[in-house]
PABA-136068 format. One line per 8 residues: for each residue y, x, z of C-alpha. Coordinates in nm, 2 decimals. Last residue first. Layout:
BEGIN
Y/X/Z  ...;
//
This chain:
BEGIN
1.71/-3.12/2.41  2.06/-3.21/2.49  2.40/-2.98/2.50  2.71/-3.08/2.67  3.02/-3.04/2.39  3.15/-2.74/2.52  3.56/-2.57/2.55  3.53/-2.44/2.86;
3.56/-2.07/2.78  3.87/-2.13/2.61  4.03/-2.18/2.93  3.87/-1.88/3.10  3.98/-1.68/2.77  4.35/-1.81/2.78  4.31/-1.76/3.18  4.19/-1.40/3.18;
4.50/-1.27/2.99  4.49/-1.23/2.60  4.18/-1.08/2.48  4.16/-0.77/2.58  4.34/-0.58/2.32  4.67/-0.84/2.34  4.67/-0.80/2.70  4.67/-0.46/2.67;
4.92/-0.42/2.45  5.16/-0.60/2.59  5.16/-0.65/2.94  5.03/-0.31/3.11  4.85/-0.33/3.41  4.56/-0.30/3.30  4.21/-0.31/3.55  3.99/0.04/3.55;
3.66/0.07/3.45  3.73/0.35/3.20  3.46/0.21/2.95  3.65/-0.14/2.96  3.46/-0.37/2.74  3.66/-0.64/2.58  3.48/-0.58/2.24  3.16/-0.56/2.35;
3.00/-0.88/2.14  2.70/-1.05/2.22  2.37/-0.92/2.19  2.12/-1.17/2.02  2.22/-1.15/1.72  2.14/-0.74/1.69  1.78/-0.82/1.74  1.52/-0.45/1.61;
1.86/-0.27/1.79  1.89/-0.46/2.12  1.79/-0.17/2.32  1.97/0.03/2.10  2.30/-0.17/2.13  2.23/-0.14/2.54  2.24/0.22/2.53  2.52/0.28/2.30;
2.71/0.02/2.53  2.61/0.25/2.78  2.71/0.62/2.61  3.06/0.42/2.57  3.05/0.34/2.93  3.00/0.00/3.04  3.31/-0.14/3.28  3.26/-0.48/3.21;
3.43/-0.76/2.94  3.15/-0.83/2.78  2.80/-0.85/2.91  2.70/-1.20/2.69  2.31/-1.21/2.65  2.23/-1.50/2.40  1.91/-1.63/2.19  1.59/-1.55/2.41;
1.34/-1.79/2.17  1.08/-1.51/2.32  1.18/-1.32/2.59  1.21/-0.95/2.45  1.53/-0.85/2.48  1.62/-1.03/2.82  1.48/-0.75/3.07  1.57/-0.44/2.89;
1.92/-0.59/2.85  1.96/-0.67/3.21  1.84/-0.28/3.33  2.07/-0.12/3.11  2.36/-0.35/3.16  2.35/-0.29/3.51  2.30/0.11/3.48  2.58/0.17/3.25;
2.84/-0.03/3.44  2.89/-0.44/3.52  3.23/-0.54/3.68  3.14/-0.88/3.67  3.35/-1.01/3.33  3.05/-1.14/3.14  2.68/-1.19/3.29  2.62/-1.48/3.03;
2.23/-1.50/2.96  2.11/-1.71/2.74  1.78/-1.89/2.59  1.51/-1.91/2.90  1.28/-2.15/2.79  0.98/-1.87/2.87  1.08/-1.76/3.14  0.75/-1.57/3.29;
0.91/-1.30/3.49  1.08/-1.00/3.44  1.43/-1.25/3.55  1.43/-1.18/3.92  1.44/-0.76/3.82  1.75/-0.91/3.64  1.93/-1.07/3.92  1.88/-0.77/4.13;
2.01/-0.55/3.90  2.37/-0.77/3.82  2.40/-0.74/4.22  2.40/-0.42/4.24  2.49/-0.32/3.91  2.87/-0.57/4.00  2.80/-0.88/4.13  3.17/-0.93/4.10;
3.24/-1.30/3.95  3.37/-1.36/3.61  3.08/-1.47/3.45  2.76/-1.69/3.60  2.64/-1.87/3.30  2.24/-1.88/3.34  2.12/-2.10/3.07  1.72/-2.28/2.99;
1.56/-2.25/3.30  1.24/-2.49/3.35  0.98/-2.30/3.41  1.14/-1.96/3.59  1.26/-2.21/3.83  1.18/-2.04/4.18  1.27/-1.74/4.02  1.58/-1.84/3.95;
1.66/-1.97/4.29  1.53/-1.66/4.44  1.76/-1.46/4.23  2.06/-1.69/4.29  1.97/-1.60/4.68  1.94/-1.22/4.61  2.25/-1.18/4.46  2.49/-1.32/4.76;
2.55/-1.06/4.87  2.60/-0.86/4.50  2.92/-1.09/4.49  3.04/-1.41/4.38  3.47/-1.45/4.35  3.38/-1.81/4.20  3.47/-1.76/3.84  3.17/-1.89/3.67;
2.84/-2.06/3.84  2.70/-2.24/3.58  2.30/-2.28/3.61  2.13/-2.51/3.29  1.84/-2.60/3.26  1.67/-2.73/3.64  1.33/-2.93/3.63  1.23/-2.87/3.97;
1.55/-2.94/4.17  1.50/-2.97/4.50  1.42/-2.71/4.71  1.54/-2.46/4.50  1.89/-2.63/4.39  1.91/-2.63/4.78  1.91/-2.29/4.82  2.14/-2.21/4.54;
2.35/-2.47/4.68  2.39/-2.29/5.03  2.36/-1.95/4.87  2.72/-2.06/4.65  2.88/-2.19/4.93  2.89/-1.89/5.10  2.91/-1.62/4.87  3.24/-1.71/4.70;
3.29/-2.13/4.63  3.60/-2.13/4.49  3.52/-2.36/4.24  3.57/-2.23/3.94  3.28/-2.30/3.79  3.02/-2.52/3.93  2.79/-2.65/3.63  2.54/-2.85/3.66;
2.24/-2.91/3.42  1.88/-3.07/3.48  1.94/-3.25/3.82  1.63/-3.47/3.87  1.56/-3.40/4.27  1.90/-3.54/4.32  1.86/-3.51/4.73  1.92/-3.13/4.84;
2.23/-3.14/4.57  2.39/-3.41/4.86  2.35/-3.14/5.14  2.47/-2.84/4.92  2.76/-3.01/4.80  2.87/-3.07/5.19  2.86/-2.67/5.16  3.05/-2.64/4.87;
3.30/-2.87/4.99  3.36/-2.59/5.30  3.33/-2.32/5.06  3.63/-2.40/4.85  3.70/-2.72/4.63  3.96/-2.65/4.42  3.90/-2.78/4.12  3.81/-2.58/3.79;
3.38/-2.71/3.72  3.27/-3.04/3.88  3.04/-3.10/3.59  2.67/-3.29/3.75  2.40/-3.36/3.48  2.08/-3.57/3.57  2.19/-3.79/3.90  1.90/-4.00/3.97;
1.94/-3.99/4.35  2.32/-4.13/4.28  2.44/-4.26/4.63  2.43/-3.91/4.76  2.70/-3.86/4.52  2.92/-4.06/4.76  2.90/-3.73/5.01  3.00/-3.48/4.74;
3.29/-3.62/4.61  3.40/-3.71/4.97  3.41/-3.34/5.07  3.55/-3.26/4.76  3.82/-3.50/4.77  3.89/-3.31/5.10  3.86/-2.95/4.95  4.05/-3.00/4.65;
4.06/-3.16/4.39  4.30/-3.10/4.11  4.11/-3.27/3.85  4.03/-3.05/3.61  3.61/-3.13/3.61  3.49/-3.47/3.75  3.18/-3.53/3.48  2.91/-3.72/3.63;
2.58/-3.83/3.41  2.29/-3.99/3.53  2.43/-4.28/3.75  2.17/-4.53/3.83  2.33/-4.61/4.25  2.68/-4.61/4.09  2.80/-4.82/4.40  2.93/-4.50/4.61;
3.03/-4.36/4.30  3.32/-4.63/4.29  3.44/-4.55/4.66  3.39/-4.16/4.56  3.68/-4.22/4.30  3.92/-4.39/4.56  3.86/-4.03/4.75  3.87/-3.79/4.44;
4.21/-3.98/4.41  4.34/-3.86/4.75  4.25/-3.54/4.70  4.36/-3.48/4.36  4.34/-3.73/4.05  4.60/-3.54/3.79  4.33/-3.55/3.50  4.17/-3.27/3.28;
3.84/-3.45/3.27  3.67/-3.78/3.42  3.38/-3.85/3.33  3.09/-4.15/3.42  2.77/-4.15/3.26  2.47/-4.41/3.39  2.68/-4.76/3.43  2.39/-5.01/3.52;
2.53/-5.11/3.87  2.89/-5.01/3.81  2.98/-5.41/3.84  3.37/-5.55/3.89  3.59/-5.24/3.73  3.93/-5.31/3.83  3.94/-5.22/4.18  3.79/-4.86/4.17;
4.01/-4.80/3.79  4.32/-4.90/4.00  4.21/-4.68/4.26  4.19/-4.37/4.03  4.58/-4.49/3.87  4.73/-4.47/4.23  4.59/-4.12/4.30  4.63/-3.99/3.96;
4.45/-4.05/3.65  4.67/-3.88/3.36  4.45/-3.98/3.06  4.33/-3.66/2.96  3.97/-3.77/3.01  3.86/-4.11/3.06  3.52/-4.20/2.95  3.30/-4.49/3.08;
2.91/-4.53/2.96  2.66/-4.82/3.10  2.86/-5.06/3.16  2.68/-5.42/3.19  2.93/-5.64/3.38  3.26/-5.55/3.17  3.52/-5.86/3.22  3.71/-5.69/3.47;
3.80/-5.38/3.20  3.90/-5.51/2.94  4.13/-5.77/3.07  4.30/-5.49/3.33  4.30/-5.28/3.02  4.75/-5.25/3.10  4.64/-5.18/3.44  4.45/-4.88/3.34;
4.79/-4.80/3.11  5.06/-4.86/3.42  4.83/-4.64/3.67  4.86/-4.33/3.44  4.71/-4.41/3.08  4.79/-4.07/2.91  4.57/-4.18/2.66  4.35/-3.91/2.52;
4.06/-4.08/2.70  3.99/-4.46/2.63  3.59/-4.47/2.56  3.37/-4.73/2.65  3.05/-4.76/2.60  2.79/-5.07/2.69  3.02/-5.32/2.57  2.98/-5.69/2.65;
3.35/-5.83/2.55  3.50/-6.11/2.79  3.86/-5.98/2.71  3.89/-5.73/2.35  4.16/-5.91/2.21  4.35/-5.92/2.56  4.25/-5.50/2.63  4.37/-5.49/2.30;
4.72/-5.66/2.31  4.80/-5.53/2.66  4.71/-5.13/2.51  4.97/-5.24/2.26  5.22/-5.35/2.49  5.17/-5.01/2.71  5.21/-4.88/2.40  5.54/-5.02/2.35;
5.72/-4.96/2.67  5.57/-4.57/2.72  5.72/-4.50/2.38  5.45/-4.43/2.08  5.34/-4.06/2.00  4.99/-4.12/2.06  4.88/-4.51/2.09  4.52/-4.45/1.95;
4.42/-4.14/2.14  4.08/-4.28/2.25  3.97/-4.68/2.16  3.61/-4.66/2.12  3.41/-4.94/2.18  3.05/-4.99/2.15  2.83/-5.27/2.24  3.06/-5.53/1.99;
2.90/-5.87/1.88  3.08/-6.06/2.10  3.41/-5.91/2.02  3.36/-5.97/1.64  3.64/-6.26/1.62  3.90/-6.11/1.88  3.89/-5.75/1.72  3.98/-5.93/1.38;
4.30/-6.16/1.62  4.42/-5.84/1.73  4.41/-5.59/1.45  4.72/-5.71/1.27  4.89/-5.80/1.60  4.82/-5.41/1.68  4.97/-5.24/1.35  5.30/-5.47/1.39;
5.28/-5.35/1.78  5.22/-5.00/1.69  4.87/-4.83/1.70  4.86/-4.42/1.64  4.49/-4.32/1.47  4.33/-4.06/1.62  4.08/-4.31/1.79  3.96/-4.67/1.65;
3.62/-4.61/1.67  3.40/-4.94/1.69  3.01/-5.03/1.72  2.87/-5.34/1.68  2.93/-5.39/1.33  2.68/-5.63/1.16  2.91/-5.77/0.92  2.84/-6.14/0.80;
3.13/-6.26/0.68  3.33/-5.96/0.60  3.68/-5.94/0.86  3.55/-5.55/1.01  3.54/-5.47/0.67  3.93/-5.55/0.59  4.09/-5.35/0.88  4.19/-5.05/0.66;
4.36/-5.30/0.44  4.51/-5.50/0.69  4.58/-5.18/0.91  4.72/-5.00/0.64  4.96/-5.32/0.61  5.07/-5.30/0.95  5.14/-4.90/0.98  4.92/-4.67/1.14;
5.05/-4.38/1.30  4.88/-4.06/1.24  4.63/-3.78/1.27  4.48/-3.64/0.95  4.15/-3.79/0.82  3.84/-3.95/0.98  3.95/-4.18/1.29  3.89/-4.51/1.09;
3.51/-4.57/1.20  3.32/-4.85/1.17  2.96/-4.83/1.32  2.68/-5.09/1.26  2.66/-5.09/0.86  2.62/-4.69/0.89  2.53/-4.60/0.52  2.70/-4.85/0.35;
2.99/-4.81/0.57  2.97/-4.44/0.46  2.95/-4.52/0.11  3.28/-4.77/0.14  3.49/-4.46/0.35  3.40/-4.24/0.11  3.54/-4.42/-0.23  3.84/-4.35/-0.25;
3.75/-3.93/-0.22  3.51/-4.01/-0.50  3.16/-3.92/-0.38  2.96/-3.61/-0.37  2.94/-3.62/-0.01  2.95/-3.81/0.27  3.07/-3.67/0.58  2.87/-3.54/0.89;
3.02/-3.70/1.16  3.32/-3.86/1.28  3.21/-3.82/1.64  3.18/-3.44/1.63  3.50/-3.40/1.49  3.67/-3.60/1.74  3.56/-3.41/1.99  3.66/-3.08/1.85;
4.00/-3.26/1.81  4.01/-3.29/2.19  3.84/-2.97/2.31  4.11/-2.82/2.07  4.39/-2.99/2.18  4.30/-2.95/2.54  4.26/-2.56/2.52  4.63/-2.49/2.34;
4.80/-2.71/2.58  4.67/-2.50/2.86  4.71/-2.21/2.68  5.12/-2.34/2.59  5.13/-2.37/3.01  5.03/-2.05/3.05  5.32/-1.89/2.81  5.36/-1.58/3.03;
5.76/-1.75/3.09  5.73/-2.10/3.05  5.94/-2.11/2.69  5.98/-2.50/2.64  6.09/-2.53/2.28  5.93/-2.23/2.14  5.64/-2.27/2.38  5.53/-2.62/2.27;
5.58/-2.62/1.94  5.34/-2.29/1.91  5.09/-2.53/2.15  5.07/-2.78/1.82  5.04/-2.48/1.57  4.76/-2.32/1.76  4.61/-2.67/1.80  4.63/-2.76/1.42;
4.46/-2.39/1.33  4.21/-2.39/1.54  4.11/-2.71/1.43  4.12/-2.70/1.07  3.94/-2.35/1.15  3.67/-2.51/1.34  3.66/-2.81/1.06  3.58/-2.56/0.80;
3.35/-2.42/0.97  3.12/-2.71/1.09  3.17/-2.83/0.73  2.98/-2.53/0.65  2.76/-2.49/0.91  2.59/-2.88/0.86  2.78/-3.15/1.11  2.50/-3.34/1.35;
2.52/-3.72/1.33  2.75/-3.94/1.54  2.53/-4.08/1.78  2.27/-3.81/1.88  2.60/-3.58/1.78  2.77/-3.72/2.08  2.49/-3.61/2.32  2.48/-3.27/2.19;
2.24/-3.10/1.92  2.44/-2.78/1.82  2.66/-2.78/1.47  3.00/-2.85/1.62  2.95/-2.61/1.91  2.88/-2.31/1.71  3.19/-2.40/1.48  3.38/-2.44/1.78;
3.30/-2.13/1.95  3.38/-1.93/1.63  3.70/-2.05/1.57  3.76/-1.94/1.90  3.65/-1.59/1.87  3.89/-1.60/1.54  4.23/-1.68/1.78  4.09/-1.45/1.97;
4.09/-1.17/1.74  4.46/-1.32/1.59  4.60/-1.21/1.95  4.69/-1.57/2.13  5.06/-1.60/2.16  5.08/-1.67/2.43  4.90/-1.51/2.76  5.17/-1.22/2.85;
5.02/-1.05/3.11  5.17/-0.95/3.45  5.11/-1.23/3.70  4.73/-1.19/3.58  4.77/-0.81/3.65  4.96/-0.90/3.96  4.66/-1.10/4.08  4.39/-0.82/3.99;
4.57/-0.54/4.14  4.65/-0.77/4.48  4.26/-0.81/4.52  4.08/-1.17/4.43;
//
């Protein structure tokens, strides 16, 4: 990155969000909440309309949540209130997802009976507004899971704050149906409590819950640290049969990723495994690797805001040898560099059944990129979905992506490789790569690469007319206004498939300016690389 570019980033105010992004965002929710994901297999897939009401419910909650944040702790360009901002989204969009669709024309007191009726296996008491729960809620709230006879074997207890009269309530119910539970999903259910007494409640659950045989388990949105994993010591030592672990946003440092290594006694049928947005670094990517090392079924790894660097890379990447049936790999903003990217090379050479990985923000540049290009050619045949964002790529190292699309013209589904600087040179090779036979091919995201007229010329005439070709993004480049006239023709008989050119810079020249400008374009490049992120992974 040049001088110009880091003092423009130094430069720009980043909160408050402009209301154009706050909308853009809005919109990337509601397009995520009503595409086919893995939690909507479970959950049940939202229709557009509750989709957008919930996006702007959403939007609306987190804006107002990072607000707090900045008035009281003022940071200056307001990065830390994005930050905030992007988690509390990607968490309530979550939790959106997995309340699923709701039930409708019914009573508002009756709902939660009609949709027991409906899903008899799952009970779920995250629907509504986040909150404490009280003892005698919890009794009444409680009261299905206590029916003679109930058949639940899956439980959601998330967005719902657990005290200790709340928790001794739900104790000895959890401790009568625990045999018959394969689910468990206890995420975000001690928010706002003191460390002292939800550490007590997480002691009282993990107790209840001892000697369980859950396939999934889910206690993100925690802020667990060392004390909370030890707190599910019970929990977690009696699981044999694993097959699904989530903890994201649960501060997992050093200390707290080797109690989760010691803690869990089997790995050998656990097939997804993420960690997101945690504190693990180095030395925690290195306790981590020890547990990968035994995942010899894994299908799913998710290590992405982690703070690793370029030694917990390194071991990252060797203990993923382990996992030769490794479907989905999400390393994306760590600190990895080209030295990492190069041992990632050597492991990617053997997971022969990657379908999706995603590599953003890396720090890979040129080098480590062609050396996992390459060996995403050699080895992955049935490749989806390429994301290689923000990883200071150039038109060098053009030509290698280009052979490595070519070489999976069949399979490709996404190419996401923004914010890099291939530039028309680069950007041209790429799309001459592309004339081919893709026919899965459904986006195209070559945003933020210093693209001019003749780039986004030559991409557009090459995606327009691919059949089930739904996306090309080429925002945020140096088109000219006789260009973006170009490409808008091009794409004149399909307007939906052209994204939007509203952050295009005709002038091609970076702002310095902190106001205005940043407010025109978007808000700063970390608001919109942070916003970016926020995805529920997609499935066939």
């Amino acid at each position: 990155m040049d001088s110009t570019t880091q003092n423009r980033l130094h430069s720009i105010k980043l909160w408050p969000p402009s209301q154009r992004t706050r909308q853009t965002l809005v919109e990337r929710i509601t397009k995520n909440l009503t595409t086919p994901s893995i939690l909507s297999r479970k959950y049940g897939l939202l229709s557009k309309e509750e989709a957008e009401e919930d996006a702007n419910r959403i939007e609306a909650a987190a804006f107002e949540v990072a607000n707090q944040h900045f008035e009281k702790e003022p940071d200056g360009d307001g990065g830390s209130a994005v930050q905030l901002y992007a988690k509390e989204s990607s968490t309530l969009m979550v939790e959106a997802v997995k309340r699923g669709p709701r039930v409708k024309e019914e009573p508002e007191e009756t709902v939660f009976e009609s949709a027991t009726t409906l899903h008899e296996t799952f009970f779920d008491i995250s629907k509504g507004i986040r909150a404490f729960i009280e003892a005698e809620e919890a009794k009444e709230l409680l009261k299905p899971l206590q029916e003679l006879g109930n058949k639940y074997t899956r439980i959601c207890f998330s967005n719902r704050s657990f005290g200790l009269d709340a928790a001794q309530i739900a104790v000895p119910i959890l401790t009568s149906i625990k045999g018959q539970l394969t689910e468990v999903d206890l995420s975000d259910f001690v928010a706002g409590r003191p460390e002292e007494e939800a550490l007590e409640v997480m002691n009282l659950f993990s107790s209840a819950l001892e000697g369980s045989d859950v396939r999934y388990l889910n206690l993100s949105d925690n802020a667990l640290g060392e004390k909370g994993v030890r707190a599910f010591s019970k929990l977690l030592s009696s699981q044999s049969n694993l097959e699904e672990l989530y903890l994201l946003n649960d501060g997992i440092s050093e200390e707290a990723a080797k109690a989760v290594v010691e803690l869990i006694p089997s790995t050998k049928k656990l097939k997804i495994l993420h960690f997101h947005n945690n504190m693990t670094g180095d030395e925690g990517a290195i306790a981590i690797s020890q547990l990968l090392k035994k995942c010899s079924i894994l299908e799913d790894f998710r290590c992405s805001s982690t703070r690793v660097g370029s030694e917990g890379g390194i071991a990252l990447s060797e203990a993923l040898a382990t996992c030769t049936g490794l479907k989905k790999l999400d390393l994306r903003d760590n600190i990895f560099g080209v030295e990492a990217g190069i041992a990632l090379s050597k492991t990617i050479s053997l997971l022969a059944n990657l379908t999706e990985i995603y590599l953003s923000y890396l720090n890979l540049e040129n080098e480590g990129t062609l050396a996992i290009a390459n060996a995403l050619k050699d080895s992955a045949k049935l490749l989806e979905v390429v994301e290689i964002a923000g990883n200071d790529i150039t038109a060098e190292a053009a030509s290698g992506l280009a052979d490595l699309f070519t070489a999976r013209k069949e399979s490709l589904v996404k190419i996401l490789l923004s914010e890099n600087e291939l530039k028309d040179e680069g950007v041209i090779v790429i799309a001459k790569a592309l004339e081919g036979d893709f026919s899965r091919l459904t986006e195209v995201d070559l945003s933020t690469n210093m693209i001019r007229r003749a780039g986004a010329r030559v991409l557009a005439q090459t995606v327009v007319g691919k059949p089930g070709f739904k996306l090309l993004n080429i925002n945020g480049n140096y088109i000219s206004d006789e260009g973006v006239e170009d490409v808008k023709e091009i794409f004149k008989d399909s307007p939906d498939l052209l994204g939007p050119l509203d952050d295009n810079d005709p002038e091609g020249e970076e702002y310095d300016d902190e106001d205005e400008d940043a407010d025109e374009n978007g808000d700063g490049d970390e608001l919109g690389s942070k916003l970016k992120e926020l995805e529920i992974k997609q499935e066939e």
